[in-house]
C-alpha positions as CSV (number, residue, x, y, z in Angstrom):
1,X,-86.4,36.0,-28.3
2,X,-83.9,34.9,-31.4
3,X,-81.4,37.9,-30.2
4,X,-81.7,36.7,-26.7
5,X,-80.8,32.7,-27.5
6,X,-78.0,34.4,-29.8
7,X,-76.7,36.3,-27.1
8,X,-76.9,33.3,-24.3
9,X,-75.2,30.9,-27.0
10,X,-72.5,32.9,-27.2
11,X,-72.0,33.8,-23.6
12,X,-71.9,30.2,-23.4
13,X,-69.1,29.2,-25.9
14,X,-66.8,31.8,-24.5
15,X,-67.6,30.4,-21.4
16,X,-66.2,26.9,-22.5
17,X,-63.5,28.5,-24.5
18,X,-62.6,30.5,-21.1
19,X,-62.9,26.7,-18.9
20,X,-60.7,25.0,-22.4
21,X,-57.9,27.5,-22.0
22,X,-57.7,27.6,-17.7
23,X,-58.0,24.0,-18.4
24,X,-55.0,23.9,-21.1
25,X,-52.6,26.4,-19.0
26,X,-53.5,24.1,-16.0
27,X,-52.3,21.1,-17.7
28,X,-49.6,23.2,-19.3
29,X,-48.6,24.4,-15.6
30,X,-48.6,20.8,-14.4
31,X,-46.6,19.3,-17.5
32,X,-43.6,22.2,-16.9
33,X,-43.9,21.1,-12.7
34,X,-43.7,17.6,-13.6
35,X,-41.3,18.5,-16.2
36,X,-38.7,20.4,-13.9
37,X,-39.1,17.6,-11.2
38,X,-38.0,14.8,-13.5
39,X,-35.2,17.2,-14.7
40,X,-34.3,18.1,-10.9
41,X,-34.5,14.4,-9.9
42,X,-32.1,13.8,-13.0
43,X,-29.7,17.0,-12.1
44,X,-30.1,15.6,-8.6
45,X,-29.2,11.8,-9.5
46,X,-26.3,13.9,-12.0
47,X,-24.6,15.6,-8.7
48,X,-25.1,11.9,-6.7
49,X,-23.5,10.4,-9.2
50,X,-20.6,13.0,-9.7
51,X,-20.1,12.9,-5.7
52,X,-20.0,9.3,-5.4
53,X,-17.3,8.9,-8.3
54,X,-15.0,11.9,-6.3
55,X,-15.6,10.3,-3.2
56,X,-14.3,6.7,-4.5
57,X,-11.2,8.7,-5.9
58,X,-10.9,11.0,-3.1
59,X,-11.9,8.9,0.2
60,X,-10.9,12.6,2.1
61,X,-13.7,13.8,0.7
62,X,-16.1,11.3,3.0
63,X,-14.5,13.4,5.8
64,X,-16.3,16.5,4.6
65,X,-18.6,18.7,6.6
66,X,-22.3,18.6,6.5
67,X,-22.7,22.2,6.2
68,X,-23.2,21.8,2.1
69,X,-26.1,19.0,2.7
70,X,-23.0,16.4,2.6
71,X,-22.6,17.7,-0.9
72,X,-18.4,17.4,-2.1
73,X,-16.9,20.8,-2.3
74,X,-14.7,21.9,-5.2
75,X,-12.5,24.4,-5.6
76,X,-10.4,25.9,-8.9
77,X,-6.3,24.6,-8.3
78,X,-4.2,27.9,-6.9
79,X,-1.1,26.0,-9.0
80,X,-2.3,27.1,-12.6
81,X,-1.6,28.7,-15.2
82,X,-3.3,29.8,-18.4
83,X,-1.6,30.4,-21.9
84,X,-2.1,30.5,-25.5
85,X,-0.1,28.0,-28.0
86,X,-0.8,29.0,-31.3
87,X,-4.9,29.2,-31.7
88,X,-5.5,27.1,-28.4
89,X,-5.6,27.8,-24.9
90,X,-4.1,25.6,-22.3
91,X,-4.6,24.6,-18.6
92,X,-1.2,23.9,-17.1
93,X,-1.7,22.6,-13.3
94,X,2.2,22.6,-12.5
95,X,2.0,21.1,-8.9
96,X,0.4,17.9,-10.7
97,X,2.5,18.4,-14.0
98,X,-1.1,18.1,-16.0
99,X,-1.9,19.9,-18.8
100,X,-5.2,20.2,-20.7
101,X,-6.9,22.4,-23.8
102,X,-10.1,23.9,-23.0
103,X,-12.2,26.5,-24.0
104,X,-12.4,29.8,-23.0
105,X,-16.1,28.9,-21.0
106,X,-13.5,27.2,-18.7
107,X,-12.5,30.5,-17.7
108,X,-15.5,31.1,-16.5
109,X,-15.7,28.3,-14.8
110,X,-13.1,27.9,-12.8
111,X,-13.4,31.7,-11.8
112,X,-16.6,30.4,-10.2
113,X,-15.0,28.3,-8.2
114,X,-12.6,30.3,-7.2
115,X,-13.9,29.4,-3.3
116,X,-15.2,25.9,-2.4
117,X,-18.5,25.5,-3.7
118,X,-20.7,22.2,-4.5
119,X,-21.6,21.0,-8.0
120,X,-25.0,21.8,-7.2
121,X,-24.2,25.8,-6.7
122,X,-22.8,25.2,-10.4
123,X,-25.9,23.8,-11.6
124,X,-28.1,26.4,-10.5
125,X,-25.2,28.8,-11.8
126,X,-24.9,28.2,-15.0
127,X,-28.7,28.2,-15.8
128,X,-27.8,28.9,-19.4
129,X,-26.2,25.1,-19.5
130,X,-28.2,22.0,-19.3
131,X,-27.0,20.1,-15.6
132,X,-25.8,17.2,-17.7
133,X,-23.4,19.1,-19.5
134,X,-22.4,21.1,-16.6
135,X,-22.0,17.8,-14.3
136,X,-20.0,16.5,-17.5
137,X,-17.8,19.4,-17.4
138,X,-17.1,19.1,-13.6
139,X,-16.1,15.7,-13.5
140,X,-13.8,16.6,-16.1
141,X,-12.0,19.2,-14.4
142,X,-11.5,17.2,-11.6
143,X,-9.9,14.2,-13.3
144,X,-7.6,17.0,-15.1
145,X,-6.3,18.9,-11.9
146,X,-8.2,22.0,-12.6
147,X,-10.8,21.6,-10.0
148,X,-9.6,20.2,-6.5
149,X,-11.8,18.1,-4.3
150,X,-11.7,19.3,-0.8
151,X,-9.1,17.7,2.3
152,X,-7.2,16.0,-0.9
153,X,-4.2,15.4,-0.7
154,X,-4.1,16.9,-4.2
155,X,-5.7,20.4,-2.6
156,X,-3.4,20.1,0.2
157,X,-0.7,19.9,-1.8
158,X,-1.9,22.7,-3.7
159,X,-2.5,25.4,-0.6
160,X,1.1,24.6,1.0
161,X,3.1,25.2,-2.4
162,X,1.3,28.1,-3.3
163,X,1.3,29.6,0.4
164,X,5.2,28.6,0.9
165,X,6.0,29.9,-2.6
166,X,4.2,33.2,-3.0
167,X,7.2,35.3,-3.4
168,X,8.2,33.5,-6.3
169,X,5.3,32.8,-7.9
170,X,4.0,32.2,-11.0
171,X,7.6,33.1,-12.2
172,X,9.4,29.8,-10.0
173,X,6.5,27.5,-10.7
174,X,9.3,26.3,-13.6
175,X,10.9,24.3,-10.9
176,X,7.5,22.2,-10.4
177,X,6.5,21.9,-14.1
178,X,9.6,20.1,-14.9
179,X,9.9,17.6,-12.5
180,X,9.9,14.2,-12.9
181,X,10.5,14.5,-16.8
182,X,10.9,11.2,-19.2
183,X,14.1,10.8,-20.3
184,X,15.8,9.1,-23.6
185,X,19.0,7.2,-22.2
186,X,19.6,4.2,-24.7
187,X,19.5,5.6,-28.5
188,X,21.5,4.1,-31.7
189,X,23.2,6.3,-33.9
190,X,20.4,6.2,-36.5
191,X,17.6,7.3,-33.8
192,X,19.0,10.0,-32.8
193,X,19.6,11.4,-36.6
194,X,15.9,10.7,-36.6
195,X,14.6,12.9,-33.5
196,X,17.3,15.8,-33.1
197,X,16.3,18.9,-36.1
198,X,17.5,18.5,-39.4
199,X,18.7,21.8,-39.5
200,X,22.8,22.3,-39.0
201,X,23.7,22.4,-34.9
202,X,24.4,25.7,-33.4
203,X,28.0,27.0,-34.0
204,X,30.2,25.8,-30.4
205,X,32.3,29.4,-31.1
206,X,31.0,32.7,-31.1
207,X,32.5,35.5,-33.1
208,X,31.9,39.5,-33.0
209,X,33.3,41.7,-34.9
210,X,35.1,44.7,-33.7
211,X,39.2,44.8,-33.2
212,X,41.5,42.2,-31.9
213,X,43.8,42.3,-29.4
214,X,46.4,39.6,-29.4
215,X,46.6,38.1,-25.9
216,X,49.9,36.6,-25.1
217,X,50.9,33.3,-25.9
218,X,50.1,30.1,-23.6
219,X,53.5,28.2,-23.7
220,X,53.1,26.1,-20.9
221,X,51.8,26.6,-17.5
222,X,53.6,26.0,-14.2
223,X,53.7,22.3,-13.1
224,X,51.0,23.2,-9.9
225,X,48.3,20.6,-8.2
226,X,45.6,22.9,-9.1
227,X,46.3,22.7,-12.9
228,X,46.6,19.4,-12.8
229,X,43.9,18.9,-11.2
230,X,41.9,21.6,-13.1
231,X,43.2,19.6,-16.8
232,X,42.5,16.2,-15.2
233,X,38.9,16.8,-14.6
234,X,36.0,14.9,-16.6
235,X,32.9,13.2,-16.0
236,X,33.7,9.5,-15.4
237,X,30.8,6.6,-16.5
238,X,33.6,3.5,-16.0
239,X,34.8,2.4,-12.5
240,X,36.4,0.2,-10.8
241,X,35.3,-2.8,-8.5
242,X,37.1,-1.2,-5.9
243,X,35.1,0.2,-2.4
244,X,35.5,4.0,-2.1
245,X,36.9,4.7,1.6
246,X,35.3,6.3,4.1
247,X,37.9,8.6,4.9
248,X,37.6,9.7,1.4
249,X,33.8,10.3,1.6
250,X,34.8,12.2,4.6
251,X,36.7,14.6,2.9
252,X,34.7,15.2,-0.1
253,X,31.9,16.5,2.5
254,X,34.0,18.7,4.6
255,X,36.2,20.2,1.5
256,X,32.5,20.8,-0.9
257,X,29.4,20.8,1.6
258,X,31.6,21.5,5.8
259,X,31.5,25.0,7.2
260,X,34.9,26.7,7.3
261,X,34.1,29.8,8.9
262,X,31.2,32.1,10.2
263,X,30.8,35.5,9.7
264,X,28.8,38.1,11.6
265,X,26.3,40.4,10.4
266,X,24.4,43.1,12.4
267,X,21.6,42.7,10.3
268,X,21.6,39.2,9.3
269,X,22.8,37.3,12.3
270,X,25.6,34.3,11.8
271,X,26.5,33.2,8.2
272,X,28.3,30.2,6.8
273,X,31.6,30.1,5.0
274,X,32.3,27.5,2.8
275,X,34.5,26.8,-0.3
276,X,31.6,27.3,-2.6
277,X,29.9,30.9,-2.9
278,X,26.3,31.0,-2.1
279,X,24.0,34.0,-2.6
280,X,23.6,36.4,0.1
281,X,25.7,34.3,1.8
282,X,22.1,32.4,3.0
283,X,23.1,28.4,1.5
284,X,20.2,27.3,1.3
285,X,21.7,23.4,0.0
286,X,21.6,20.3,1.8
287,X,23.3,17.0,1.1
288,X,22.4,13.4,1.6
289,X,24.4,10.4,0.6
290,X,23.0,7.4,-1.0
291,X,26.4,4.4,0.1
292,X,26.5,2.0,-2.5
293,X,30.2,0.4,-2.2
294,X,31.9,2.4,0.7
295,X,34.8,0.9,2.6
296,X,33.6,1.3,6.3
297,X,30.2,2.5,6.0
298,X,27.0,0.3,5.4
299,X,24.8,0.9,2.6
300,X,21.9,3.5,3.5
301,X,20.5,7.3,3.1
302,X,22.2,9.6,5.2
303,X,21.9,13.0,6.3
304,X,25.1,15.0,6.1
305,X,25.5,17.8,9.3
306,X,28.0,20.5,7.5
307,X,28.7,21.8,11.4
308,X,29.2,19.0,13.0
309,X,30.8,16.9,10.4
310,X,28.5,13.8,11.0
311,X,26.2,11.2,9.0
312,X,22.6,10.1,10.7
313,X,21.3,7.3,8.3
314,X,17.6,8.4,7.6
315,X,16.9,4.9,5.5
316,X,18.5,1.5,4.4
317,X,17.1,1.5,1.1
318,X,20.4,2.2,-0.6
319,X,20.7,-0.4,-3.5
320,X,22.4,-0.5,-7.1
321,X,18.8,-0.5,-8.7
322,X,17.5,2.1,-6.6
323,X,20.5,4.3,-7.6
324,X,19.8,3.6,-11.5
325,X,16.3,4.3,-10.7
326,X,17.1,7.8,-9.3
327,X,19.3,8.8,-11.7
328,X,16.4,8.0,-15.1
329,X,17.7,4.2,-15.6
330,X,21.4,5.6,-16.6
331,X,23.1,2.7,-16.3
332,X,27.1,3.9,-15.5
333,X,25.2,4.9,-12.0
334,X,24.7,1.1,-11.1
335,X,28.6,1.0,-10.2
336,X,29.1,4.0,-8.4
337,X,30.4,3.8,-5.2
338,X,28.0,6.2,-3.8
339,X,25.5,9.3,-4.7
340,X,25.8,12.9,-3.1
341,X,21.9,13.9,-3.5
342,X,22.0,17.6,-3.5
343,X,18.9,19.6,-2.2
344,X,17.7,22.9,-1.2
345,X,16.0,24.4,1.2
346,X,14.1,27.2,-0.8
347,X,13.0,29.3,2.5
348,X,16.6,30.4,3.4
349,X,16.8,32.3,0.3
350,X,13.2,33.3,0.3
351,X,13.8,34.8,3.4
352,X,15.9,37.1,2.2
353,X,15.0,37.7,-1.5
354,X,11.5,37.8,-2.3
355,X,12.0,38.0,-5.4
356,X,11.3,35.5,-8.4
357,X,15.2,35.8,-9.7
358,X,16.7,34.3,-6.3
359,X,15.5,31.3,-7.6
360,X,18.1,31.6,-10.4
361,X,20.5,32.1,-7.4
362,X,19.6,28.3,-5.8
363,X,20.4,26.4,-9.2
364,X,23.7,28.8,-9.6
365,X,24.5,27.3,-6.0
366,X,24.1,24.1,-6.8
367,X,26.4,24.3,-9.7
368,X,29.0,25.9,-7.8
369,X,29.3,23.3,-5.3
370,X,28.8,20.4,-7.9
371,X,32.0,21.9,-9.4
372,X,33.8,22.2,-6.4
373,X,32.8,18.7,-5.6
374,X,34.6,17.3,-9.1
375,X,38.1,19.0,-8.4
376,X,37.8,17.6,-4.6
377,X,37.1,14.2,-6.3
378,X,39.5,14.3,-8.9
379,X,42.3,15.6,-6.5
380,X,41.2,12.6,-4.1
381,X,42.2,9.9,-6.9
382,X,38.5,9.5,-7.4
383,X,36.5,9.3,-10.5
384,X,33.3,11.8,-10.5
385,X,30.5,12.5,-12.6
386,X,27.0,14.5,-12.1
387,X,23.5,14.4,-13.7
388,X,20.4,16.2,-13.9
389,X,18.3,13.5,-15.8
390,X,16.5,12.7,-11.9
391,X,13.3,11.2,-11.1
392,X,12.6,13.6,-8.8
393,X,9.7,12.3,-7.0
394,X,10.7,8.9,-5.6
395,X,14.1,10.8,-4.7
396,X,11.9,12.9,-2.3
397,X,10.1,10.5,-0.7
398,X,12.8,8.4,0.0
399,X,14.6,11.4,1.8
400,X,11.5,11.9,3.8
401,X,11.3,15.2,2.0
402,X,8.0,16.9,1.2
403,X,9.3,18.5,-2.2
404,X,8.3,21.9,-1.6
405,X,10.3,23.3,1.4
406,X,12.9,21.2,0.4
407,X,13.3,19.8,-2.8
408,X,16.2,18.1,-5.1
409,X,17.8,19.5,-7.9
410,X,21.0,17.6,-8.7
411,X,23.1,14.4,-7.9
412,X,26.8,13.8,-8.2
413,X,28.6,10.8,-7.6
414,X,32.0,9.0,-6.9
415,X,33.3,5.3,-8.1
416,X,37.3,4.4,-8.7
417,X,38.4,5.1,-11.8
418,X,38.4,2.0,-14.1
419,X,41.8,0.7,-15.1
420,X,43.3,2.5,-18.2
421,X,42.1,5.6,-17.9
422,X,44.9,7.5,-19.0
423,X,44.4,11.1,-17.4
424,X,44.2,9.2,-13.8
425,X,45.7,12.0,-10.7
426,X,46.0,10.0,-7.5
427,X,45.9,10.9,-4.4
428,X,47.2,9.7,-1.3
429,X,44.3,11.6,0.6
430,X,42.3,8.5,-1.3
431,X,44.0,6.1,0.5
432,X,44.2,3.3,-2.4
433,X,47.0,3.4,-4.9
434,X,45.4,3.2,-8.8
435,X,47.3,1.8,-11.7
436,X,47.6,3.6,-15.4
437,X,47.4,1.6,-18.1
438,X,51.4,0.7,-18.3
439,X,52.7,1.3,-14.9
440,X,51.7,1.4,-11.3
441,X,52.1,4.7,-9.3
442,X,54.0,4.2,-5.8
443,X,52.5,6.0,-2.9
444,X,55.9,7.5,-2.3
445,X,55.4,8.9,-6.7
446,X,51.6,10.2,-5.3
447,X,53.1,12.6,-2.5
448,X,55.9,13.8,-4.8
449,X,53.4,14.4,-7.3
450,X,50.4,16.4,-4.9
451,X,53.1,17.5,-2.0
452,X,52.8,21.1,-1.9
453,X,56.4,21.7,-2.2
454,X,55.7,20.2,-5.2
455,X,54.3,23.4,-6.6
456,X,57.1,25.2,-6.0
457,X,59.7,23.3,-6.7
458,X,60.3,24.0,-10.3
459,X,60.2,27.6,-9.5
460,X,62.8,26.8,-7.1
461,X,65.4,25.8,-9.2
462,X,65.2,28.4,-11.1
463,X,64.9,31.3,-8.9
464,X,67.7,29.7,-6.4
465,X,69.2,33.4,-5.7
466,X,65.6,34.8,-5.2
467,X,64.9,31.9,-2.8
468,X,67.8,32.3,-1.0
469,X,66.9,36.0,-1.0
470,X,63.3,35.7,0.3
471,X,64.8,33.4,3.1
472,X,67.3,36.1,4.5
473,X,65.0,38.5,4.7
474,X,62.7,36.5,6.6
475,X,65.0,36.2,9.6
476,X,64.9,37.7,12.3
């Protein structure tokens, strides 16, 4: 009877011990359910939270389609690139010009989202991440330019550069990522001392060793326009109050941007001539002028046809302030008589060269024609200069230009020289008479000076006999 109570007694506590522990694990079970709710109900609040802050700085994204439970969709920026500086890795969005350090779990993450995906899909993702720190992360990226929010304008932006620029990219993405640079224009003597390096500058001459040859000695060169216009050349920051003609602005276009001749090509159809070379013969630059103070035409943008040899004003917006403005707030730019906003339109080239290095071929255009438009200027009585220090951005827009088929890379411009300067050439092609700083130049001086006989003249005289020579045997 004892051993039989014993043995129901303990059938009975491992009964109760059996009913404690389903009882425990129940509770257990219950606590981890109620547990993940409260944490799915916070992840859910988390994603809520992270949409309704993109949708407020996106309002595109409200547009979205239901298809992702109205959820916003993200997706990594095509316009990136990744590099180490030192021991830390950098994000560099060049469409947006933003650049972030991260670490290398960013990698990761933005190689999820290399599709559009919701911040939910991250979430359950990255399991081994607590959804507040994954949320955290997103909203991040976005604010940073590394994740794109869907129907942006920022991911709009982002699939039309890298689509039109493929050939040339990542190599070409230099054109984007230094756009719309801050520049230093007003610095005393003392800060500059204080910002340039304190080592020595570079040496301006180059020398090599190896064996000299003595090249013959420059006594003087022939009295000939081109040298003189050549020698005269500089970049001019002083003008005059006097209005630039139009006839003037009229040849400056047709002598640096007009068409001279075509040429014909079996494989690549018609081709420009001008007076500047271009690369494969494909110019891909446009001008627009910005009239400030021209004699005959109202201030405005306009749109210069190289074919047809016309203006079509795209904008009136053409003010003194708005020049200064374009130019990085130099202020010699407030008294030109006009801009020449050069441009180019990237696809010609691409076209033909799909490869990164034709880029270098657009900015070696540019140059070329920037050059050829200071010698037209000079020779034209006119006083030129040219800058690169451009806010590129508002230049864009105000052309009406999208910045990515066509996009600006220089300005030059024109005023009359100031009074004084001494190494003045006029022109009677400029129509207005100038004065150096002791005399006035007659219009009658002007032709005598630039005639073309003018050139020759001194050869003339001294060659009489070969002159007379040349001219008998060119008769008849």
């Amino acid at each position: 009877m004892l051993q039989e109570r014993s043995n129901n007694n303990g059938q009975k506590e491992k009964n109760c011990a059996k009913e404690n522990a389903k009882t425990r694990s129940q509770k257990t079970i219950a606590r981890s359910k109620e547990k993940k709710t409260t944490q799915a109900q916070r992840c859910i609040g988390l994603i809520g939270t992270l949409d309704k802050t993109i949708r407020r700085l996106f309002p595109q994204a409200l547009r979205q389609p239901t298809e992702c439970g109205g959820r916003v969709q993200l997706r990594r920026a095509r316009c990136l690139f990744v590099y180490w500086k030192d021991d830390r890795l950098f994000f560099h969005n060049f469409a947006r010009r933003l650049t972030v350090s991260a670490r290398p779990i960013t990698w990761e993450v933005l190689a999820f989202f290399n599709k559009w995906r919701t911040s939910q899909e991250a979430v359950i993702h990255f399991v081994g991440y607590t959804p507040k720190s994954v949320i955290s992360a997103l909203s991040k990226f976005v604010k940073q330019g590394l994740l794109l929010v869907k129907d942006s304008g920022a991911a709009l932006q982002d699939s039309r550069l890298a689509k039109e620029w493929s050939s040339w990219l990542p190599e070409a993405s230099f054109h984007f990522s230094t756009k719309d640079t801050a520049f230093i224009t007003k610095l005393s003597v003392d800060q500059w001392k204080a910002i340039l390096p304190k080592t020595p500058p570079p040496k301006i001459f180059k020398t090599v060793k190896g064996p000299t040859k003595r090249l013959p000695p420059v006594r003087a060169f022939p009295d000939s326009e081109f040298i003189r216009v050549l020698k005269t050349r500089k970049t001019h920051r002083r003008f005059s109050n006097q209005e630039v003609t139009l006839e003037a602005v009229s040849h400056l276009l047709s002598l640096v941007w007009g068409v001279t001749d075509y040429l014909y090509s079996p494989v690549f159809g018609r081709l420009l001539q001008k007076t500047s070379p271009s690369g494969g013969a494909r110019h891909p630059g446009e001008v627009y002028v910005m009239a400030l103070h021209v004699k005959g035409l109202n201030p405005g943008l306009y749109h210069y046809h190289p074919a047809y040899h016309h203006l079509k004003r795209i904008s009136t917006n053409a003010t003194r302030e708005r020049a200064w403005l374009y130019c990085a707030r130099q202020d010699h730019v407030r008294n030109a008589s006009a801009l020449f906003v050069m441009t180019a339109i990237f696809r010609r080239t691409m076209w033909k060269y799909d490869v990164p290095r034709a880029y270098r071929a657009v900015l070696l255009d540019a140059g070329h024609l920037c050059q050829t438009f200071c010698l037209v200027a000079t020779w034209l009585g006119l006083a030129p200069f040219c800058t690169a220090a451009l806010k590129d951005t508002l230049i864009e827009e105000d052309l009406r230009i999208d910045g990515i088929r066509e996009s600006v890379l220089y300005v030059a411009g024109i005023g009359c020289p100031a009074i004084g300067e001494h190494h003045l050439i006029v022109s009677p092609y400029s129509l207005t008479v100038y004065e150096k700083q002791a005399s006035k130049i007659t219009l009658a001086q002007v032709r005598k000076q630039f005639s073309r006989s003018a050139d020759h003249s001194e050869a003339d005289r001294t060659s009489g006999r070969a002159g007379a020579a040349r001219r008998l045997a060119a008769r008849p």
